[in-house]
NULOMI-106785 format. One line per field, with one value per atom (N, C-alpha, C): residue number from 1; x negated, y, z negated; atom name; residue in three letters. Coordinates in steps of 0.001 Angstrom, whole numbers. Layout:
% residues N
pos <- c(NUM/...)
x <- c(X/...)
y <- c(Y/...)
z <- c(Z/...)
site <- c(CA/...)
code <- c(ALA/...)
//
This chain:
% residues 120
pos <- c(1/1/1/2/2/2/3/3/3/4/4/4/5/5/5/6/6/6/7/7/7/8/8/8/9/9/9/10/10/10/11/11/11/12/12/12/13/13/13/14/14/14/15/15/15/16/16/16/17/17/17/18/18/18/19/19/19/20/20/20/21/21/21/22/22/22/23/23/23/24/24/24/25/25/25/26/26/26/27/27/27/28/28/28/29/29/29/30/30/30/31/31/31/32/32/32/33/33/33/34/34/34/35/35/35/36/36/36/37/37/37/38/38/38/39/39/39/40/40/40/41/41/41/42/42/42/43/43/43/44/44/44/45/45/45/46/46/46/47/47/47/48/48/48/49/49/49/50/50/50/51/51/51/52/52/52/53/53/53/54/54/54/55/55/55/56/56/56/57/57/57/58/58/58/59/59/59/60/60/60/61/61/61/62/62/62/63/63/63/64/64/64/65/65/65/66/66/66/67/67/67/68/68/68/69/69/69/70/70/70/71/71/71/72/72/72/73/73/73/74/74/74/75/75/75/76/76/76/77/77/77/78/78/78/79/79/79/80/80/80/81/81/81/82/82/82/83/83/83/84/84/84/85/85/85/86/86/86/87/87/87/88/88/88/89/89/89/90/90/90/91/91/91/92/92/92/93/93/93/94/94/94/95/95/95/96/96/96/97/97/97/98/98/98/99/99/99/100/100/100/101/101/101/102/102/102/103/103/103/104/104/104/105/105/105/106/106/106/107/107/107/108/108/108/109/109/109/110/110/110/111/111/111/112/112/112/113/113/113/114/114/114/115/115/115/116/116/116/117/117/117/118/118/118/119/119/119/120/120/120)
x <- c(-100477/-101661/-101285/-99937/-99789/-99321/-99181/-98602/-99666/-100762/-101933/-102845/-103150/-103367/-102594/-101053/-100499/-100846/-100805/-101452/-102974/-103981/-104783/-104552/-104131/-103950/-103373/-102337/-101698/-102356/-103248/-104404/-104985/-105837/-107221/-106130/-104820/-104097/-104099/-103973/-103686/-105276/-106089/-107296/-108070/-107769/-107941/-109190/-108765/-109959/-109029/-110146/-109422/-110092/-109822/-110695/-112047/-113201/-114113/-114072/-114370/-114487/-114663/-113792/-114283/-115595/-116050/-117507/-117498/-117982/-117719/-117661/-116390/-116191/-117261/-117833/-119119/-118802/-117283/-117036/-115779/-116103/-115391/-114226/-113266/-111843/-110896/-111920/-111357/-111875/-113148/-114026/-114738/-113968/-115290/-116539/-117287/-118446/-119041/-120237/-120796/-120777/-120249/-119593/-121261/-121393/-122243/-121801/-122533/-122394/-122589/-122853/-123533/-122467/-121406/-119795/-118399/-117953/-117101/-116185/-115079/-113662/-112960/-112068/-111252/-109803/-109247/-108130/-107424/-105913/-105326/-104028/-102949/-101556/-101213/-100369/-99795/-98274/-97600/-96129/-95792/-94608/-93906/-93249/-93119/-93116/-91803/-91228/-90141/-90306/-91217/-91990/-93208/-93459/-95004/-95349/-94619/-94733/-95718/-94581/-95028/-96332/-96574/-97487/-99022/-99111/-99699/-100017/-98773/-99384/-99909/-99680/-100320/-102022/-101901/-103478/-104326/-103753/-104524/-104860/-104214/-104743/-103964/-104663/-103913/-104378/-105217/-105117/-104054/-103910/-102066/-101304/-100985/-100050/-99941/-100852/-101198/-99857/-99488/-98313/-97378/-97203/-95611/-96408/-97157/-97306/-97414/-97834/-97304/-96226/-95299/-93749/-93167/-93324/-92543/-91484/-90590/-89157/-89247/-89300/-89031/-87872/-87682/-87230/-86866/-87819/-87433/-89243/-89307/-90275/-90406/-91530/-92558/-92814/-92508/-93052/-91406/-90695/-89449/-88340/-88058/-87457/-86352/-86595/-85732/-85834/-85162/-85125/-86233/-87534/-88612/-88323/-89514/-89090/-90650/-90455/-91066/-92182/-92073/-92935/-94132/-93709/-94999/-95506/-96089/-97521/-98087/-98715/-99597/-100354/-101845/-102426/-103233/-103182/-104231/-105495/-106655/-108011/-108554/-109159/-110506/-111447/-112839/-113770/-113623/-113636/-114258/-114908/-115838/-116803/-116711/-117389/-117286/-118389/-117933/-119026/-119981/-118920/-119289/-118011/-118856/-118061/-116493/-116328/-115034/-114222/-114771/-113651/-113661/-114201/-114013/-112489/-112788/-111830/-110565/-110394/-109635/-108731/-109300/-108738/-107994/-108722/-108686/-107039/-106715/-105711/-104759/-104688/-103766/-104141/-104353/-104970/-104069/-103079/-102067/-101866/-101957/-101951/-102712/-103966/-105340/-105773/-105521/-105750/-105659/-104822/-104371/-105522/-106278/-107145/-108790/-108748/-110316/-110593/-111466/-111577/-113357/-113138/-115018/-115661)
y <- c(-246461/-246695/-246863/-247803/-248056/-246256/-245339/-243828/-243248/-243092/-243023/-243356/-244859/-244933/-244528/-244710/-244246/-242970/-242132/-240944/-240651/-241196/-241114/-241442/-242792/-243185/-242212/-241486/-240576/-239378/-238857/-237860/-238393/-239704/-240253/-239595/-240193/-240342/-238647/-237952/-236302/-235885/-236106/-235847/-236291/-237428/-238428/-239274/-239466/-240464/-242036/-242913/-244473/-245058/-246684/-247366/-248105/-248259/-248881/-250018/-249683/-251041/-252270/-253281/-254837/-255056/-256128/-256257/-257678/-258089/-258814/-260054/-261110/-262589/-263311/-264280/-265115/-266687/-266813/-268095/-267373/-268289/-268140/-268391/-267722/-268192/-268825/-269426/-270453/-271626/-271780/-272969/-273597/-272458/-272797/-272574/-272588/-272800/-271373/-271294/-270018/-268714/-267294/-266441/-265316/-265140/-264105/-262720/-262215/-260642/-259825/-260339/-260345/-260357/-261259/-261904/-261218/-260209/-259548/-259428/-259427/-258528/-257215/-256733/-255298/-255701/-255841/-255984/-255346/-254749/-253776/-253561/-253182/-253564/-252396/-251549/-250276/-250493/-249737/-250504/-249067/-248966/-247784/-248231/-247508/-247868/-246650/-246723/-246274/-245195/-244571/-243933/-243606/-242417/-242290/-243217/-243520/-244691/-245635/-246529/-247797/-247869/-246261/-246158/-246100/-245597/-245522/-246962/-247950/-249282/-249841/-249623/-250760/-249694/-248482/-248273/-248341/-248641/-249141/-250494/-251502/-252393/-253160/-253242/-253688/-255111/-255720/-256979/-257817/-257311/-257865/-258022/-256981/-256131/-257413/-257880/-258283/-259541/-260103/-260776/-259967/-259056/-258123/-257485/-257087/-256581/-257272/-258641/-259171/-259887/-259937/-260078/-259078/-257809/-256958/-256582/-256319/-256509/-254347/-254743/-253257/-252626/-251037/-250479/-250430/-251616/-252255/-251771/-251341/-251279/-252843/-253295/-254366/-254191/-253357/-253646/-253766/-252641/-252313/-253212/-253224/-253823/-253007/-251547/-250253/-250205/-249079/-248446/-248087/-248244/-247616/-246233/-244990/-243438/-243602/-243341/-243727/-242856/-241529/-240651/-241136/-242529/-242312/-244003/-244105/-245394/-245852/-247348/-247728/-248567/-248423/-249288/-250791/-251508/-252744/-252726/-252447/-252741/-253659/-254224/-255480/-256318/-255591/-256532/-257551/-259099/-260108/-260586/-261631/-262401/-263483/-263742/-265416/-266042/-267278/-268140/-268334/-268352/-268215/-267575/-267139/-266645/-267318/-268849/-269293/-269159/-269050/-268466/-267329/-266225/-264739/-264890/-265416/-265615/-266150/-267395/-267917/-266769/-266364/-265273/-263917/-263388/-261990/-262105/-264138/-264089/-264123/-264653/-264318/-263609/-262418/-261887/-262385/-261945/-261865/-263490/-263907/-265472/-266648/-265613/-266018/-264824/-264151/-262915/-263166/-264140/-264701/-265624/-266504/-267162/-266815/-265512/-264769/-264777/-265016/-264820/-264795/-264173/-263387/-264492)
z <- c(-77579/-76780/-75307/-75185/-73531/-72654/-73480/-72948/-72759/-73577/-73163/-72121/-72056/-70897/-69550/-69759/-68505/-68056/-68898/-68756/-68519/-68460/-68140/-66547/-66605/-65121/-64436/-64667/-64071/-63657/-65088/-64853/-63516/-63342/-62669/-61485/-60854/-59397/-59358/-59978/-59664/-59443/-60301/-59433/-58431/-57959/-56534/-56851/-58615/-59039/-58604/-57912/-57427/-58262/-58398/-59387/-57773/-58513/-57604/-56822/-55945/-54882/-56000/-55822/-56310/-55662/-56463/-55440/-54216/-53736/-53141/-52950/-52845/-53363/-53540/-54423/-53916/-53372/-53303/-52448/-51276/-50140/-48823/-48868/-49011/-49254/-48411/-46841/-46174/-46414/-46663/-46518/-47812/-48574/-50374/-50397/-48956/-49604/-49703/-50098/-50667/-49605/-49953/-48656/-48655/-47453/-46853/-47192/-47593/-47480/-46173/-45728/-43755/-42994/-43770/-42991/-43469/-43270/-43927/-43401/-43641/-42792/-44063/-43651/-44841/-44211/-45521/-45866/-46244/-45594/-46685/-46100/-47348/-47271/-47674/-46784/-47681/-47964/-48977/-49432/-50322/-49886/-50874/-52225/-53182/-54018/-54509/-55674/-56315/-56812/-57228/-58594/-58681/-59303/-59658/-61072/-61723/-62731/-62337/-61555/-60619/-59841/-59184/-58771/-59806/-60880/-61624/-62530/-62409/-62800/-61963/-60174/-59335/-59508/-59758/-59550/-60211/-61890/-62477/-62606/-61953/-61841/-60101/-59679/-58122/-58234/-57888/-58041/-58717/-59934/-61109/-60103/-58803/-58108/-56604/-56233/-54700/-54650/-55342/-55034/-54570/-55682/-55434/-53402/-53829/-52855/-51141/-51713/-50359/-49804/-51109/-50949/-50840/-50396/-50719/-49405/-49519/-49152/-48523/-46904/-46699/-47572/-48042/-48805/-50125/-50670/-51926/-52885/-53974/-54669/-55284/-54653/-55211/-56533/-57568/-58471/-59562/-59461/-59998/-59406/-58059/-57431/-56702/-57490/-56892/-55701/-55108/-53898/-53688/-52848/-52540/-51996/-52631/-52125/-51046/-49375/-48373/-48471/-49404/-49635/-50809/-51698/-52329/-52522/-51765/-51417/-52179/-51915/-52875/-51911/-51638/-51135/-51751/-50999/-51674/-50803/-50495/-49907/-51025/-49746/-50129/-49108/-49116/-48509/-48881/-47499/-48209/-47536/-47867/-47320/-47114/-46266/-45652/-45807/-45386/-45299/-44071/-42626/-41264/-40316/-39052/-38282/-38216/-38021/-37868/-39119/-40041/-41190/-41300/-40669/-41142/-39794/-38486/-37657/-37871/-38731/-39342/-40651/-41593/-41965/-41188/-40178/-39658/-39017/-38141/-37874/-38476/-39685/-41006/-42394/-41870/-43685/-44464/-44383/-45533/-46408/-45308/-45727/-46564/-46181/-47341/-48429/-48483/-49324/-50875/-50847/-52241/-52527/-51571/-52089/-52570/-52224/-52498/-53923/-54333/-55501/-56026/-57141/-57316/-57083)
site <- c(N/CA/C/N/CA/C/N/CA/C/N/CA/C/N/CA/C/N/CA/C/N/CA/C/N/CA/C/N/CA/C/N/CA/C/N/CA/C/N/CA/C/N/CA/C/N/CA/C/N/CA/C/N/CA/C/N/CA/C/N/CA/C/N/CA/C/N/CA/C/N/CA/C/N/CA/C/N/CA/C/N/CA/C/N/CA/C/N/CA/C/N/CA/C/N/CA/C/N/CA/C/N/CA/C/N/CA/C/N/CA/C/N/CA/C/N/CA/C/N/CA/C/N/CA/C/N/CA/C/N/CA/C/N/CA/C/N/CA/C/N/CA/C/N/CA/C/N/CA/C/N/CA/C/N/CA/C/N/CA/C/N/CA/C/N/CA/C/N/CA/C/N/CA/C/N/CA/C/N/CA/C/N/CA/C/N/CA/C/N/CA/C/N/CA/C/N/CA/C/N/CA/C/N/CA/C/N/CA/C/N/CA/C/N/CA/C/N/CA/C/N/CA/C/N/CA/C/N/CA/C/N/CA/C/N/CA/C/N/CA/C/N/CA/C/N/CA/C/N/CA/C/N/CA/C/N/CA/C/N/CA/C/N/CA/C/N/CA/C/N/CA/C/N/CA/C/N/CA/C/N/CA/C/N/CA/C/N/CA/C/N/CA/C/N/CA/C/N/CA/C/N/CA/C/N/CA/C/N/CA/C/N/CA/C/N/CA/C/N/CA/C/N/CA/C/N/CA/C/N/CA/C/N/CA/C/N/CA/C/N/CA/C/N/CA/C/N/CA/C/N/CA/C/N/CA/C/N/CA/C/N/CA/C/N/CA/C/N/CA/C/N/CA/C/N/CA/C/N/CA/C/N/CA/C/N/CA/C/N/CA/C/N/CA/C/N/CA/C/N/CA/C/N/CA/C/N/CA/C/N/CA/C/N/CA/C/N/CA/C)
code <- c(UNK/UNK/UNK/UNK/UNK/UNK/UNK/UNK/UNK/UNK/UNK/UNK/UNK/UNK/UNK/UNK/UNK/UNK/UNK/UNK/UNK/UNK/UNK/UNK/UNK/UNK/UNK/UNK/UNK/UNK/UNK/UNK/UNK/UNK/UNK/UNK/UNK/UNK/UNK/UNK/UNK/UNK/UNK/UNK/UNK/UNK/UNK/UNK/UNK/UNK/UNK/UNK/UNK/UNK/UNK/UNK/UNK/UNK/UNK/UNK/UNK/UNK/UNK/UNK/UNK/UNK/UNK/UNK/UNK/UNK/UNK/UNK/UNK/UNK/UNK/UNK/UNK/UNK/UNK/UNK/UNK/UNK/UNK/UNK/UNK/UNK/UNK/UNK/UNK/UNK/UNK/UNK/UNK/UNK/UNK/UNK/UNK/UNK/UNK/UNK/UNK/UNK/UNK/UNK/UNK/UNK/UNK/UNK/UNK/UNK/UNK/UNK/UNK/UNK/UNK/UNK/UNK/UNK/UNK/UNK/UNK/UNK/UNK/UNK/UNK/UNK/UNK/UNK/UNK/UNK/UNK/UNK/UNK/UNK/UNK/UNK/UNK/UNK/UNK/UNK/UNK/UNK/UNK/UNK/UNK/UNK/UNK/UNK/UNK/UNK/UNK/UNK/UNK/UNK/UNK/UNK/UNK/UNK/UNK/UNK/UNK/UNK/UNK/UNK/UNK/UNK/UNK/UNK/UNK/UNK/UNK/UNK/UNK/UNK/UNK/UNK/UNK/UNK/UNK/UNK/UNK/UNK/UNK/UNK/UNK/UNK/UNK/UNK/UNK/UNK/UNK/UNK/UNK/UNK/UNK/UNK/UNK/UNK/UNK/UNK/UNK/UNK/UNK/UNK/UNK/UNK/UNK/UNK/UNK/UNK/UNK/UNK/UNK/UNK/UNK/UNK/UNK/UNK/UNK/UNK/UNK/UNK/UNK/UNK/UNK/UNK/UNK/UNK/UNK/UNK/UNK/UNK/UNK/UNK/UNK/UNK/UNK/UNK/UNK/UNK/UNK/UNK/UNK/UNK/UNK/UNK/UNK/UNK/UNK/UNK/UNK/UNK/UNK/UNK/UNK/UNK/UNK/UNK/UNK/UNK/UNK/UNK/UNK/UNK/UNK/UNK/UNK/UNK/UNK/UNK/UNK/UNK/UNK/UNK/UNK/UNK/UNK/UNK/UNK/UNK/UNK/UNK/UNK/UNK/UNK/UNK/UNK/UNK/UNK/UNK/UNK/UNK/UNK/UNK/UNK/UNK/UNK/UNK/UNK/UNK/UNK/UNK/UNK/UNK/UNK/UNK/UNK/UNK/UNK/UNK/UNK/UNK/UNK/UNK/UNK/UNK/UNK/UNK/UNK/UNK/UNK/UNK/UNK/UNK/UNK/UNK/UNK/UNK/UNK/UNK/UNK/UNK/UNK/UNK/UNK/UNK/UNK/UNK/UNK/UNK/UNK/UNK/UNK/UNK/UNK/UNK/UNK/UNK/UNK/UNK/UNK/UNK/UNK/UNK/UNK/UNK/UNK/UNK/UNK/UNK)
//
């Protein structure tokens, strides 16, 4: 079953099928309290990766992935720990929402730093 799906996944990346936008957090991941859809910033981390393998597990599920991916060690695959090949990528995007202007500000100056705390 797990070759299967890889293969599908592999199919979806050769036809330039992505998985759908997440939808958008319903708490503010600076402040807790309830986030605006009105209040947004986009987030996104690109990182080379080892393999079309690797690549095919972060795209089927990237969120699993957002640690490796924001530890990741220039020339090193985040997921394997191999040699990253500079030719094949993996992105992380994500709208999120806020609560108010000073936390979309508060984020924007450190994405990376709060990115981990978003959550549906």
């Amino acid at each position: 079953m797990k070759h299967i799906l890889t293969f599908i996944t592999a199919c979806a990346l050769l036809a330039g099928i992505t998985n759908a936008a997440e939808p958008l957090n319903t708490v503010c991941p600076i402040s807790g309290k309830p986030a605006s859809p009105a209040i947004t910033s986009n987030y996104s981390k690109t990182v080379a990766v080892c393999c079309n393998r690797c690549k095919a597990q972060f795209t089927a599920a990237p969120k699993a992935y957002l640690v490796n991916i924001l530890s990741a060690v220039a020339g090193q695959c985040p997921l394997s720990k191999k040699k990253a090949d500079p030719s094949i990528t993996v992105s992380y995007s994500r709208q999120v929402a806020f609560a108010d202007a000073a936390s979309k500000a508060t984020f924007d100056a450190a994405p990376h730093k709060h990115i981990k705390e978003v959550r549906q």
